[in-house]
ZAZA-381590 format. One record per residue (C-alpha): residue number from 1; x, y, z. Coordinates in nm, 4 decimals. Layout:
BEGIN
<rolo resi="NUM" x="X" y="Y" z="Z"/>
...
//
This chain:
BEGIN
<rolo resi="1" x="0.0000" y="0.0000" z="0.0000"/>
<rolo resi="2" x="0.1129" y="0.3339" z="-0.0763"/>
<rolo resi="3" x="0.0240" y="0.6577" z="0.0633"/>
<rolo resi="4" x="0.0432" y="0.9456" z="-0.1419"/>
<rolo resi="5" x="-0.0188" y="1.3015" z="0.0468"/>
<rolo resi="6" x="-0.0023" y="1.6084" z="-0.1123"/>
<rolo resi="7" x="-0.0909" y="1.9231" z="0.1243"/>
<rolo resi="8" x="-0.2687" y="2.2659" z="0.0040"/>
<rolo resi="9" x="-0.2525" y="2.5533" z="0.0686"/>
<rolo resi="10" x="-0.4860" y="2.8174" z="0.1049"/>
<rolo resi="11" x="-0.5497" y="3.1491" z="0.3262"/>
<rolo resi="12" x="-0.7590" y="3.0085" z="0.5923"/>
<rolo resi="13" x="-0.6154" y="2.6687" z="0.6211"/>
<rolo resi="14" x="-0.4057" y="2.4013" z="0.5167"/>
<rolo resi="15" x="-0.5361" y="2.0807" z="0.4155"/>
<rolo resi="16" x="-0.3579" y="1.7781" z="0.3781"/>
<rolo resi="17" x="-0.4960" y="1.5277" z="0.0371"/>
<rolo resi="18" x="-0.4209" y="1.1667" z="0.0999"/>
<rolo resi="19" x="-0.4830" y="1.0048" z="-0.2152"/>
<rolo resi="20" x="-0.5081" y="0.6289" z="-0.1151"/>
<rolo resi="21" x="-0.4053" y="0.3799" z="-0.3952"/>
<rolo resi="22" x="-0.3486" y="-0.0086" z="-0.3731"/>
<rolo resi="23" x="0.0176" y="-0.1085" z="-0.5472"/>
<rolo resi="24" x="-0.0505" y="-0.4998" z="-0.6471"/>
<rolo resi="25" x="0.3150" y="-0.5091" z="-0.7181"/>
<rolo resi="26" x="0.5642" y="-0.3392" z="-0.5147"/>
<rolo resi="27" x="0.8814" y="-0.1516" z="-0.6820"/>
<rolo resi="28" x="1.1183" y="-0.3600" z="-0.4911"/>
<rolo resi="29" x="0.9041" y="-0.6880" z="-0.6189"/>
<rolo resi="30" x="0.8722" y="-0.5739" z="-1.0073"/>
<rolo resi="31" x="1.2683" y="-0.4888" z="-0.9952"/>
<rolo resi="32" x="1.3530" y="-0.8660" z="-0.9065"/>
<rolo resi="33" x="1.0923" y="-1.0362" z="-1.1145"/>
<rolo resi="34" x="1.1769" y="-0.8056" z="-1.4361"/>
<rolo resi="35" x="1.5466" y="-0.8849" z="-1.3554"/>
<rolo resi="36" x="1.4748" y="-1.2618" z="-1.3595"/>
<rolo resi="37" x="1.2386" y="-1.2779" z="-1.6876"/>
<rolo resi="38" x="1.4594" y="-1.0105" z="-1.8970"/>
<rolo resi="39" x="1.7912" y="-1.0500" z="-1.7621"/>
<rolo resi="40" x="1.7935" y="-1.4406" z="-1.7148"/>
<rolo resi="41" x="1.4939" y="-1.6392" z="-1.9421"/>
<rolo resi="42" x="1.4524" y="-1.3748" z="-2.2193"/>
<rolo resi="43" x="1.7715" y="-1.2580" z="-2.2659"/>
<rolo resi="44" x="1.8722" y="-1.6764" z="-2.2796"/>
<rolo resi="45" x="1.6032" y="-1.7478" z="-2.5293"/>
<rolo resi="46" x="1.6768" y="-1.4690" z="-2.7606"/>
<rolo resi="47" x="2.0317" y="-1.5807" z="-2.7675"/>
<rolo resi="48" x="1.8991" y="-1.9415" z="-2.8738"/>
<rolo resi="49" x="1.6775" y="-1.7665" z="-3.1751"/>
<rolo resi="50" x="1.9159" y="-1.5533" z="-3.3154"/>
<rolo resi="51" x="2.1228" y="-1.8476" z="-3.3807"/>
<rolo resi="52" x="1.8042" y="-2.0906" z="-3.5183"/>
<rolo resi="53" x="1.6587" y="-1.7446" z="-3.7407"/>
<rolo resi="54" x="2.0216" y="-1.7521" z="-3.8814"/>
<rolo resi="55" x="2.0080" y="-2.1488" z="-3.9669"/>
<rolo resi="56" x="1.6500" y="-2.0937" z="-4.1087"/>
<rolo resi="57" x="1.7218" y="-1.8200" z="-4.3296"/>
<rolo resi="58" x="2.0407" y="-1.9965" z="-4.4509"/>
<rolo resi="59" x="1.8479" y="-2.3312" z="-4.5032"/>
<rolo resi="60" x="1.5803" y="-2.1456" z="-4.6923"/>
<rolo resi="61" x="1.7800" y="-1.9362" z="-4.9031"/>
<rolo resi="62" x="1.9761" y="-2.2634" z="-5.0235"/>
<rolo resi="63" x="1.6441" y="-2.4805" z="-5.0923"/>
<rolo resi="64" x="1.4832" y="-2.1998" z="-5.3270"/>
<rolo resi="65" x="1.2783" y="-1.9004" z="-5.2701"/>
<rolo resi="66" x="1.0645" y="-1.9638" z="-5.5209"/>
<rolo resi="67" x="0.8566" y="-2.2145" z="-5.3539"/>
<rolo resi="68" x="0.5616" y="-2.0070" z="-5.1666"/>
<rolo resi="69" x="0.6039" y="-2.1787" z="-4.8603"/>
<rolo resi="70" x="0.9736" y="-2.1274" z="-4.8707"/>
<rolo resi="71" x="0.9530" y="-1.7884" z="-4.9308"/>
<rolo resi="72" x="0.7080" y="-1.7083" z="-4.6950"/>
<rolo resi="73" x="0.9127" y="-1.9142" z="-4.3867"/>
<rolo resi="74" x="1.2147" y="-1.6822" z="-4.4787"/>
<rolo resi="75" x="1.0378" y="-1.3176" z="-4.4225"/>
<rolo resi="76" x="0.8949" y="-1.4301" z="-4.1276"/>
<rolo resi="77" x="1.2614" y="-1.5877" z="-4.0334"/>
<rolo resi="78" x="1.3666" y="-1.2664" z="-4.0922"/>
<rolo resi="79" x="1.1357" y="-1.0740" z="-3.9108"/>
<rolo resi="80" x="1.1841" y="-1.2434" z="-3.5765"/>
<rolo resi="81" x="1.5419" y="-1.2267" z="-3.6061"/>
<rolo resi="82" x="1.5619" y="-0.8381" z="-3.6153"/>
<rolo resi="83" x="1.2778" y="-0.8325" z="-3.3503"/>
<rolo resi="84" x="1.5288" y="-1.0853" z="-3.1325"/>
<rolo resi="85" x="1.7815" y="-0.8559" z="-3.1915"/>
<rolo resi="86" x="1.5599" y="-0.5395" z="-3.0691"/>
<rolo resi="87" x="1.4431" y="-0.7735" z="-2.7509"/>
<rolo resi="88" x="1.8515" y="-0.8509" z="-2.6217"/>
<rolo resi="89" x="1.8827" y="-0.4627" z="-2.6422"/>
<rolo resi="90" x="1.5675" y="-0.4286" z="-2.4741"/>
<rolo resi="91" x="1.6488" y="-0.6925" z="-2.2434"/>
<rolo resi="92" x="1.9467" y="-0.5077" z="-2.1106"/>
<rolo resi="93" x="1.7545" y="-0.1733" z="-2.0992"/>
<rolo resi="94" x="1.5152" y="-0.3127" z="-1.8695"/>
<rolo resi="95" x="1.7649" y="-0.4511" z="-1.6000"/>
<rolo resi="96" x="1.6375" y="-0.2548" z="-1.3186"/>
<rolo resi="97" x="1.9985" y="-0.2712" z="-1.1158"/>
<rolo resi="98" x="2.1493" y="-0.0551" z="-1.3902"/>
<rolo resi="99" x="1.9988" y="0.2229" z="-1.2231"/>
<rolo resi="100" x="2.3046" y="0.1679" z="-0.9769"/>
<rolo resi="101" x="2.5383" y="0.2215" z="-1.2406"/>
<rolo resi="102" x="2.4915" y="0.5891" z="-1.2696"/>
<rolo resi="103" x="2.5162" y="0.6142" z="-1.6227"/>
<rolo resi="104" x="2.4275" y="0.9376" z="-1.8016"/>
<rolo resi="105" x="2.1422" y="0.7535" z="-1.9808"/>
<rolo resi="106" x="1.7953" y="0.6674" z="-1.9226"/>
<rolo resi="107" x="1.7959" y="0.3137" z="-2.0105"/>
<rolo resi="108" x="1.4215" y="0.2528" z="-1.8459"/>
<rolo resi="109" x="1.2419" y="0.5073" z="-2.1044"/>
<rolo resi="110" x="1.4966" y="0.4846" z="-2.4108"/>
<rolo resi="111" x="1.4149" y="0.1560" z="-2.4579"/>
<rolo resi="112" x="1.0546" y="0.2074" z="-2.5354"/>
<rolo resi="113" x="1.1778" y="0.4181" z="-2.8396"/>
<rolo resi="114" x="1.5096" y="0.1739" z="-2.9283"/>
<rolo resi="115" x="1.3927" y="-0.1849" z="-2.8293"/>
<rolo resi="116" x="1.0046" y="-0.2117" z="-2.7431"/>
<rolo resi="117" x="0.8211" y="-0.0679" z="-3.0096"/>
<rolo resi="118" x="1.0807" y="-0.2050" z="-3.3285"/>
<rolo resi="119" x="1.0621" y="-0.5439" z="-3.1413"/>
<rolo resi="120" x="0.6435" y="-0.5089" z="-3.1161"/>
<rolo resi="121" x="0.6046" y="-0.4197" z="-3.4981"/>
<rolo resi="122" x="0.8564" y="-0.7256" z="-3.5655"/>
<rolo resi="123" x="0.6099" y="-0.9399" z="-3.3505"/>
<rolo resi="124" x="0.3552" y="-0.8145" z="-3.5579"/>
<rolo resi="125" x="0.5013" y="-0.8178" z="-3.9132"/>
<rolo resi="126" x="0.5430" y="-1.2229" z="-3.8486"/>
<rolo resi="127" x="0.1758" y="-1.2407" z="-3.7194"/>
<rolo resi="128" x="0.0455" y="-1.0414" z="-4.0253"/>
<rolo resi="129" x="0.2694" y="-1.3273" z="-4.2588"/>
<rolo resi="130" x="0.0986" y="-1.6221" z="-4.0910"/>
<rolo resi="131" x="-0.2210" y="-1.5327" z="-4.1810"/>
<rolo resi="132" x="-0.1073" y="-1.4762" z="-4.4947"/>
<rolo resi="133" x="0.0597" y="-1.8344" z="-4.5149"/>
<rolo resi="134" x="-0.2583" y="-2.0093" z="-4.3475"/>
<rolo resi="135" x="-0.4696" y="-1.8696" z="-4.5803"/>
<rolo resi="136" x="-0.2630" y="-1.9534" z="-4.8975"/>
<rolo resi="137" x="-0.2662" y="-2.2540" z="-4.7269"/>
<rolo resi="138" x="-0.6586" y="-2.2665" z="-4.7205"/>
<rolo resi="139" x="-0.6734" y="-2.1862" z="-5.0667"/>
<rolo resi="140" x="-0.4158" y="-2.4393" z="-5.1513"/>
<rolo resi="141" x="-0.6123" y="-2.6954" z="-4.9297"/>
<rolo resi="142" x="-0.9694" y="-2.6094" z="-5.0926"/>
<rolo resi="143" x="-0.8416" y="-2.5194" z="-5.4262"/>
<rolo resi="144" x="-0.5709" y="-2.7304" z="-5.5091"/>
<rolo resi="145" x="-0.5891" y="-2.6504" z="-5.8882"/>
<rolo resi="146" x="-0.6082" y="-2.2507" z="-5.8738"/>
<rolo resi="147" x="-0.3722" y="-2.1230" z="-5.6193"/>
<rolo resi="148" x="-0.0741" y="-2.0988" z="-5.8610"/>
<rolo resi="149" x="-0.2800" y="-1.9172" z="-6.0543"/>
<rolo resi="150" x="-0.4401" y="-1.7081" z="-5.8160"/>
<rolo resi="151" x="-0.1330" y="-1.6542" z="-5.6115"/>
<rolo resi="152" x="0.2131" y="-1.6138" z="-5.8517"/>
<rolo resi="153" x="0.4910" y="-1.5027" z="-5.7836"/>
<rolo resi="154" x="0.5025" y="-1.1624" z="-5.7848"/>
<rolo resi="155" x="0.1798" y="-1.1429" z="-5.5794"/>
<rolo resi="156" x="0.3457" y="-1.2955" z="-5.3104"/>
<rolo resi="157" x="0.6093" y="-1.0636" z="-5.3362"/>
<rolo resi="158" x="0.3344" y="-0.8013" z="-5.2925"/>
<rolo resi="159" x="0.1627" y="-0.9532" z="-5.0136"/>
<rolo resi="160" x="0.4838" y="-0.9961" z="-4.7972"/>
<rolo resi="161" x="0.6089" y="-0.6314" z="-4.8777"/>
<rolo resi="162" x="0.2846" y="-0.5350" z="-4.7881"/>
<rolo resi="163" x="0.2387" y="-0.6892" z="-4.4407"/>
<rolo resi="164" x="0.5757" y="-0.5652" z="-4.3652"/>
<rolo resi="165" x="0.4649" y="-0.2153" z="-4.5275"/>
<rolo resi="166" x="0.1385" y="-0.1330" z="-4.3439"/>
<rolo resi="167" x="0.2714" y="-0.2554" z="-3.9648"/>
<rolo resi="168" x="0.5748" y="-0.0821" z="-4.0047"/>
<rolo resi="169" x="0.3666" y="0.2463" z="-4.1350"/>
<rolo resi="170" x="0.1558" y="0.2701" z="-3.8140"/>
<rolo resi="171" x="0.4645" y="0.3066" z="-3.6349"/>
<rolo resi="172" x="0.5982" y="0.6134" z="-3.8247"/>
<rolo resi="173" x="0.3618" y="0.9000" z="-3.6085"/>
<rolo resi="174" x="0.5126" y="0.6972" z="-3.2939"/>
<rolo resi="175" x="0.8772" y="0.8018" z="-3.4194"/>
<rolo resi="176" x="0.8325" y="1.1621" z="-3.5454"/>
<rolo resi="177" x="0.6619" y="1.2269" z="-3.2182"/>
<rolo resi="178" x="0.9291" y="1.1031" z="-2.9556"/>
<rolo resi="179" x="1.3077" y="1.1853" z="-2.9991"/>
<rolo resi="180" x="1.6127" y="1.0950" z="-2.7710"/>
<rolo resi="181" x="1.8117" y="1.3966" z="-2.6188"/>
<rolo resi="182" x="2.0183" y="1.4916" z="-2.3220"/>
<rolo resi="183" x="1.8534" y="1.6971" z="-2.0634"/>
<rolo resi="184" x="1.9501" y="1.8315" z="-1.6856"/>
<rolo resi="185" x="1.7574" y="1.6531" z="-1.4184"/>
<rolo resi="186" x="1.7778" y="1.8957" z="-1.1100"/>
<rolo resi="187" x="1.6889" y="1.6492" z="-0.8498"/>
<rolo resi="188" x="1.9585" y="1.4306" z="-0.9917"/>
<rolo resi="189" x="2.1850" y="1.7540" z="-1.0488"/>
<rolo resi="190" x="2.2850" y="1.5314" z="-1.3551"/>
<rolo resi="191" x="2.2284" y="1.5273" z="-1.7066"/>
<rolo resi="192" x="2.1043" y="1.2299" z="-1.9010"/>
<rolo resi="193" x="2.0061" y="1.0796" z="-2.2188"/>
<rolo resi="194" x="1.6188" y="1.0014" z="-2.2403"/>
<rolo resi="195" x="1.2783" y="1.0070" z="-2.4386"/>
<rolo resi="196" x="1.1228" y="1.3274" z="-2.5315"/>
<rolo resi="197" x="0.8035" y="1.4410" z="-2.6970"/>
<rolo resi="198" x="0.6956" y="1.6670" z="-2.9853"/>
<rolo resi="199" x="0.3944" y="1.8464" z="-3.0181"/>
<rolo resi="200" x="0.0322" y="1.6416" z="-3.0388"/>
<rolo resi="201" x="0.1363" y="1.3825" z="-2.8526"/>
<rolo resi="202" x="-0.2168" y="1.3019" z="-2.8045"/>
<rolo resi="203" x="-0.3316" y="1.2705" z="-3.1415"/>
<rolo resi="204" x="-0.0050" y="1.1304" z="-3.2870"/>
<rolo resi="205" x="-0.0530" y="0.8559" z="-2.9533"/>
<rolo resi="206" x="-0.4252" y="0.8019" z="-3.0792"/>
<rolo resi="207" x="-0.2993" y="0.7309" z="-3.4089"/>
<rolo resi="208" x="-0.0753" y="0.4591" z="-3.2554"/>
<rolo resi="209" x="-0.2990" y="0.3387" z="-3.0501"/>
<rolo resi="210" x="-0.5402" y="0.2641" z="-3.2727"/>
<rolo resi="211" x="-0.3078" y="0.1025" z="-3.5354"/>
<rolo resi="212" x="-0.1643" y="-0.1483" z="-3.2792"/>
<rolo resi="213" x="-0.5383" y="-0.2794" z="-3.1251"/>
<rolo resi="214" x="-0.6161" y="-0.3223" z="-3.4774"/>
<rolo resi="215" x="-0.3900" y="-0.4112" z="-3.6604"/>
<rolo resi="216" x="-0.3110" y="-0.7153" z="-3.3630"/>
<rolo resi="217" x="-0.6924" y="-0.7678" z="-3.3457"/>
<rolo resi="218" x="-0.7374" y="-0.8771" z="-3.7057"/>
<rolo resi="219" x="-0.4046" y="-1.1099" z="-3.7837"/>
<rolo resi="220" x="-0.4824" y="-1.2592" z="-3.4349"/>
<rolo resi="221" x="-0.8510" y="-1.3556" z="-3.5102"/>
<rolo resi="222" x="-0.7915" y="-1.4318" z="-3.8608"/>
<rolo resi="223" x="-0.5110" y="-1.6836" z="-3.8013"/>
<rolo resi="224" x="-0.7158" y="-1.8459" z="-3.5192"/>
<rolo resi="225" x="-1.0047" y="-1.8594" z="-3.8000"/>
<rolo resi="226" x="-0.7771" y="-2.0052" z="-4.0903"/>
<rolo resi="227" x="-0.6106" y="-2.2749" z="-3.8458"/>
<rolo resi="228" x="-0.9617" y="-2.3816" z="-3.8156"/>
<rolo resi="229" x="-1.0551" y="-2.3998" z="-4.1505"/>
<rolo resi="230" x="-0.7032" y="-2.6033" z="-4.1867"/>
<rolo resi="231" x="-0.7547" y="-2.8550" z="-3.9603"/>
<rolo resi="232" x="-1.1280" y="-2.9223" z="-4.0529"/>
<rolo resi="233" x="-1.0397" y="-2.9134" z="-4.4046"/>
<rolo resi="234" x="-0.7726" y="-3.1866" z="-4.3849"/>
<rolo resi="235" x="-0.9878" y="-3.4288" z="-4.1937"/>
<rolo resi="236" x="-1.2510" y="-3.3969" z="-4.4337"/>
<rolo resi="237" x="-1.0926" y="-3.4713" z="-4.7254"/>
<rolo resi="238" x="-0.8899" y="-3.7235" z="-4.5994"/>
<rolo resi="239" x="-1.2219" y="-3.8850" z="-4.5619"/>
<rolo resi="240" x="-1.3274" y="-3.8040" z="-4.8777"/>
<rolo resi="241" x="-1.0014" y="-3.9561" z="-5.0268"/>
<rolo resi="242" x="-1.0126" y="-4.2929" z="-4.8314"/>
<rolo resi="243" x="-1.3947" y="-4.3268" z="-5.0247"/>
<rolo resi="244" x="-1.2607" y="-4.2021" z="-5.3419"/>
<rolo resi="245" x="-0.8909" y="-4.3346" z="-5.4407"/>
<rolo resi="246" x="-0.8944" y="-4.7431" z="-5.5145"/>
<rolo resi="247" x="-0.5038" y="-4.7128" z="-5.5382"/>
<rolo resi="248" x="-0.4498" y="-4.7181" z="-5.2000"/>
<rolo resi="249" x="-0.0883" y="-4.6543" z="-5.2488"/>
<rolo resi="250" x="-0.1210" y="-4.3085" z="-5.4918"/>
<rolo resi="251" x="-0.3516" y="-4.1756" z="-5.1776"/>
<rolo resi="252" x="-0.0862" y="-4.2582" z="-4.9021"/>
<rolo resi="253" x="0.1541" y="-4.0286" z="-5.0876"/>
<rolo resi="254" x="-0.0724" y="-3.7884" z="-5.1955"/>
<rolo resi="255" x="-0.2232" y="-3.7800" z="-4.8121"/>
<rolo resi="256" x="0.1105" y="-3.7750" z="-4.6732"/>
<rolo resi="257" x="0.2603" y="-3.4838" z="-4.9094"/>
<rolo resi="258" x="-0.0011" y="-3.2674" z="-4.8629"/>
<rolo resi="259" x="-0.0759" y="-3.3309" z="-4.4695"/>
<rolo resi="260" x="0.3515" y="-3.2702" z="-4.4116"/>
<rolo resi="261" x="0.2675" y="-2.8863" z="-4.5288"/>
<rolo resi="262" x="-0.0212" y="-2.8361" z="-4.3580"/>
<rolo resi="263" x="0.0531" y="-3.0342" z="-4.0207"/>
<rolo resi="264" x="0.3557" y="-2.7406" z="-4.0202"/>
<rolo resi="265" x="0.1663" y="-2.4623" z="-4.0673"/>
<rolo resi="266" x="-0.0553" y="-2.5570" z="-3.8404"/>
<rolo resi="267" x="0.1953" y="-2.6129" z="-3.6028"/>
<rolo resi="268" x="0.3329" y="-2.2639" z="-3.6436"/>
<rolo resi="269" x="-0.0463" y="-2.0825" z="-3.6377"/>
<rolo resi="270" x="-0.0734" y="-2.2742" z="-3.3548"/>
<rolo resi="271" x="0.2383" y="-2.1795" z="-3.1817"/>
<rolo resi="272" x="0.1906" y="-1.7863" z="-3.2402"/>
<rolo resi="273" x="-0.1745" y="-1.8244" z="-3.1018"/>
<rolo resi="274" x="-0.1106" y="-1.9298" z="-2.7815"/>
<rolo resi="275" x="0.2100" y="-1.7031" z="-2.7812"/>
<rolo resi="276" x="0.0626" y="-1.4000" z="-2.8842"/>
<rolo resi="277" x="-0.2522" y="-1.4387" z="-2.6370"/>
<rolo resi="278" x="-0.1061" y="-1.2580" z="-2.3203"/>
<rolo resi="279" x="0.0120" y="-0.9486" z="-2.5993"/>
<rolo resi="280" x="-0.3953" y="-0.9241" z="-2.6728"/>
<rolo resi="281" x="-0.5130" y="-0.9795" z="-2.3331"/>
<rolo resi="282" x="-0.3066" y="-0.6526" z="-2.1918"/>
<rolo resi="283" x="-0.4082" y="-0.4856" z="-2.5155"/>
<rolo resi="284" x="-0.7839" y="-0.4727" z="-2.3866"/>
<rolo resi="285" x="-0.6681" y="-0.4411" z="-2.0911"/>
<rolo resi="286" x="-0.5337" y="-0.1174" z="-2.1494"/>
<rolo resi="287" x="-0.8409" y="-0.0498" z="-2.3507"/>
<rolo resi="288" x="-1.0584" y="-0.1134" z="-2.0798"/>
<rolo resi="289" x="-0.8775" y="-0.0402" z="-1.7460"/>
<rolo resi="290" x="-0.7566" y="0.3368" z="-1.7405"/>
<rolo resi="291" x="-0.5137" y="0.2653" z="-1.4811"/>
<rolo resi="292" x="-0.3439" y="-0.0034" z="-1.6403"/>
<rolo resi="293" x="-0.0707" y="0.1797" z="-1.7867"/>
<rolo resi="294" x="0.3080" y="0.2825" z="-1.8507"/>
<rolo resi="295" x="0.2978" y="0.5885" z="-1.6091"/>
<rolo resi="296" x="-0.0686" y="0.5181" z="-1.4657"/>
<rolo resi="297" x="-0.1784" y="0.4168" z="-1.0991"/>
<rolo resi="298" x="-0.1201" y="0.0200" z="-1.1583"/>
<rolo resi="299" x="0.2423" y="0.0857" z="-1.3817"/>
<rolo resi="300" x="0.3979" y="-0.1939" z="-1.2020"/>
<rolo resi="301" x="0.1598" y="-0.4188" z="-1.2860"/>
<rolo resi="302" x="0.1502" y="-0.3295" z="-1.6645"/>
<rolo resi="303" x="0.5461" y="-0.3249" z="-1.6459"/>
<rolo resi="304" x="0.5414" y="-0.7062" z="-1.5190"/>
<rolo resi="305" x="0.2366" y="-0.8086" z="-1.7543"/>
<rolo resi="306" x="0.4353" y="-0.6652" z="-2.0418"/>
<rolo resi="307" x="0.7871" y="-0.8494" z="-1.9337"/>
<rolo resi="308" x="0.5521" y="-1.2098" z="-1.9585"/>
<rolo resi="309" x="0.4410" y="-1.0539" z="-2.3006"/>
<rolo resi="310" x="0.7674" y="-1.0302" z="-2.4178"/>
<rolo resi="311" x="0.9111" y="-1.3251" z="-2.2982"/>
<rolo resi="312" x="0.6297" y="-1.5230" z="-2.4633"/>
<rolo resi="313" x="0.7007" y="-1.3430" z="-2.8234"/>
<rolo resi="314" x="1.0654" y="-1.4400" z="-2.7706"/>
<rolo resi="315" x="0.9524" y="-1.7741" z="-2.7297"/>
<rolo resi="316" x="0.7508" y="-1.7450" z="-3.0463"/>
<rolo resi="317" x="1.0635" y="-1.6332" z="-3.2161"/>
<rolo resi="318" x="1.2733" y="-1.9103" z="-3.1391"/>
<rolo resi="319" x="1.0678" y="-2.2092" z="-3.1491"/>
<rolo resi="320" x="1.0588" y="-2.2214" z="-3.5168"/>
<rolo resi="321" x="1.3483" y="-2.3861" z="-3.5611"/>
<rolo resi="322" x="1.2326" y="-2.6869" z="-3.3663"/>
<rolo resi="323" x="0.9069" y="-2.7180" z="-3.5373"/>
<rolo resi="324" x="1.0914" y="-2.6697" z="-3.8466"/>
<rolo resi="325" x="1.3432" y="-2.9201" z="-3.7582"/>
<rolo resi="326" x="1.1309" y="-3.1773" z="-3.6153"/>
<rolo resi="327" x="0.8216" y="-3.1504" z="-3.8973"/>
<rolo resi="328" x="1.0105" y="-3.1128" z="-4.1870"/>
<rolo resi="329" x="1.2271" y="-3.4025" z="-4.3464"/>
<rolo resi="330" x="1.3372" y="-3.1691" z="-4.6603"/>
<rolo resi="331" x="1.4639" y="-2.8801" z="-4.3769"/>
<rolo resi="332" x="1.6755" y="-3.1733" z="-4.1964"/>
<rolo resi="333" x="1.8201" y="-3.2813" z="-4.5667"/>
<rolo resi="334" x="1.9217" y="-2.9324" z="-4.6778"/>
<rolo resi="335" x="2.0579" y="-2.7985" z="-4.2663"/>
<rolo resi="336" x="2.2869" y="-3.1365" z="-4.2544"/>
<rolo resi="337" x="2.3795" y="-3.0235" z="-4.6403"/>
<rolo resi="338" x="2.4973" y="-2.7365" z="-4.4893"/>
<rolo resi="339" x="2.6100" y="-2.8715" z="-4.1390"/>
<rolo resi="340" x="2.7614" y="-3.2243" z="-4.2028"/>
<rolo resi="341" x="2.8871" y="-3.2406" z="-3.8358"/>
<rolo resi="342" x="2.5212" y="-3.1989" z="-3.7441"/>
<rolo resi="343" x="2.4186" y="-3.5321" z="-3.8792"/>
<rolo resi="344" x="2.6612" y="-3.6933" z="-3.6905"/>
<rolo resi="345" x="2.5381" y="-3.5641" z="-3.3522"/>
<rolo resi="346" x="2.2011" y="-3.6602" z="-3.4325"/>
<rolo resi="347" x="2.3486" y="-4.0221" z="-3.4273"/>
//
C-alpha cells in the first residue's frame, strides 16, 4: 500500500490530500521479477533464436525461394530475427539494477523508443505473414488446382512487402513524435540521455494506438479462424479420399505430401496463437482499465504483464526452428547439407 499526500494551501487553512491507492506489485518486487524474466529467461532465449533465425534463413535461401512456402518461412525468419535482436537490447535496458550504475542515460524510457516498439512491430510483421501463409494454405487446401494461378509469384512478393509495409507504417507517427536527447535533471543535479516528446502527442498517440489494437486484433482472429478452416479441411478430405482413391498406395503419398505442409503450418499458427494471447489480453486491458498503464496508478503491474508478453514473443521467435526441424524431413536434408557435423550428432 502506498500513501500518497499532497498538502494545500490556502489562506484560511491548510489541508492535507491523501490520495489512497493499492500497489498490487511493489517496486522492490517488479525490480527482481523483471530482472529474472529479462535478464535471465529472455535474454537466454533470444540468444537461442538468433542463432536458429540464422540457420532458417540460410536453409531457406539454399532450398529456393521460389517455392511459396519457402519464401514465406524466410520473411517471417527474418522478421523475428531483427525483432530478437531489438528484444537482447531491450532486455538489457530493462535490467532494473542498472539504475546503480549511474550512467548518463535513461535506459528505463529509451528503450521504449530503441527496443520495445521495433521489437512489437517485428512481432507483428510475423503475425500479419501467418495469416497470410494459413490462408494460402486454405486456398491451396480447398483449391488445389487454382492457387498458382491465383497466387504467382510476384503477388506474393506483394503480399509480404505489404504486411511488412502497413505494420511498419503505423509506427511512423510513434517516431516523429518522440526523440532521444540529453537533458539536466535537477533532483539528480545530472544530465542524461532520455525520451522526449513533440507536439500532439495526443493525437499522434491516438494514431498509434489505434493502429496497434487493430492491426493485432485482425491477424490474431484471422489466423485463429484459418487454423480452423485447416484442420477441418484436412480431416474432411482425408475422408473423402479414403472413399474415393482405389489405389491405395497413390492416396498414401498424396495424403502424406499434402498433410507434411499443412501439419507445419498448423503447427506454427498454432504456436503464435497461444504465444501472442497474453500481448492481446493486456491490449484490452489497457483499452478497458484506465489505470493499467506505462505511467498510470497500476504501472507496475503493466510493467510485469508486459515483461511475460515479451518473454512469450521471444519464445515465439525461437521455437521455429524446432518445429521446423522436427516436422520437416526436406529442412533436416538441406541444414545437414549445410552442417555435415550436425548429422553426426544426431546419431
Amino acid at each position: 500500500m502506498q500513501i500518497l499526500s499532497s498538502c494545500i494551501n490556502d489562506t484560511y487553512a491548510t489541508m492535507c490530500v491523501l490520495e489512497i491507492e493499492a500497489q498490487f506489485i511493489s517496486d522492490y518486487a517488479k525490480s527482481v521479477i523483471m530482472f529474472v524474466i529479462h535478464v535471465i529467461f529472455d535474454m537466454s532465449i533470444c540468444v537461442f533464436g538468433i542463432a536458429g533465425n540464422a540457420l532458417n534463413i540460410t536453409v531457406f535461401r539454399k532450398q529456393g525461394l521460389r517455392n511459396s512456402v519457402n519464401l514465406s518461412l524466410f520473411a517471417i525468419s527474418i522478421s523475428d530475427l531483427l525483432g530478437l535482436i531489438f528484444q537482447v537490447w531491450q532486455n538489457f535496458c530493462l535490467n532494473p539494477y542498472l539504475e546503480q550504475a549511474d550512467l548518463p542515460v535513461d535506459f528505463f524510457y529509451i528503450q521504449v523508443l530503441t527496443g520495445g516498439n521495433p521489437n512489437v512491430a517485428m512481432t507483428r510483421i510475423t503475425g500479419w505473414i501467418t495469416m497470410y501463409v494459413t490462408a494460402e494454405r486454405c486456398l491451396s487446401v480447398l483449391t488445389p488446382f487454382k492457387v498458382g494461378l491465383i497466387v504467382t509469384f510476384e503477388r506474393r512478393v506483394l503480399i509480404l512487402f505489404f504486411c511488412y509495409g502497413i505494420n511498419l507504417a503505423f509506427f511512423f507517427p510513434f517516431f516523429a513524435n518522440y526523440y532521444l536527447d540529453f537533458n539536466f535533471n535537477p533532483e539528480l543535479n545530472k544530465t542524461k540521455l532520455g525520451m522526449f516528446v513533440r507536439g500532439n502527442s495526443e493525437f499522434l498517440g491516438f494514431v498509434t494506438n489505434v493502429g496497434h489494437i487493430y492491426l493485432t486484433i485482425i491477424f490474431f482472429v484471422v489466423v485463429i479462424i484459418n487454423t480452423a478452416i485447416l484442420v477441418v479441411t484436412l480431416k474432411w478430405k482425408s475422408k473423402w479420399r479414403q472413399s474415393a482413391t482405389s489405389n491405395q498406395n497413390q492416396q498414401k503419398a498424396l495424403s502424406s505430401r499434402e498433410k507434411k505442409t499443412v501439419m507445419l503450418v498448423i503447427m506454427m499458427a498454432t504456436v503464435l496463437i497461444v504465444c501472442y494471447c497474453p500481448g492481446v489480453v493486456c491490449t484490452f486491458l489497457e483499452i478497458f482499465y484506465p489505470a493499467f498503464g506505462f505511467n498510470d496508478k497500476q504501472q507496475n503491474v503493466f510493467h510485469v504483464t508486459w515483461s511475460f508478453c515479451f518473454l512469450f514473443n521471444s519464445i515465439n521467435a525461437s521455437i521455429n526452428v524446432i518445429v521446423y526441424y522436427k516436422m520437416s524431413s526436406k529442412y533436416r536434408t538441406t541444414l545437414f547439407e549445410i552442417f555435415p557435423r550436425l548429422k553426426v550428432l544426431e546419431r
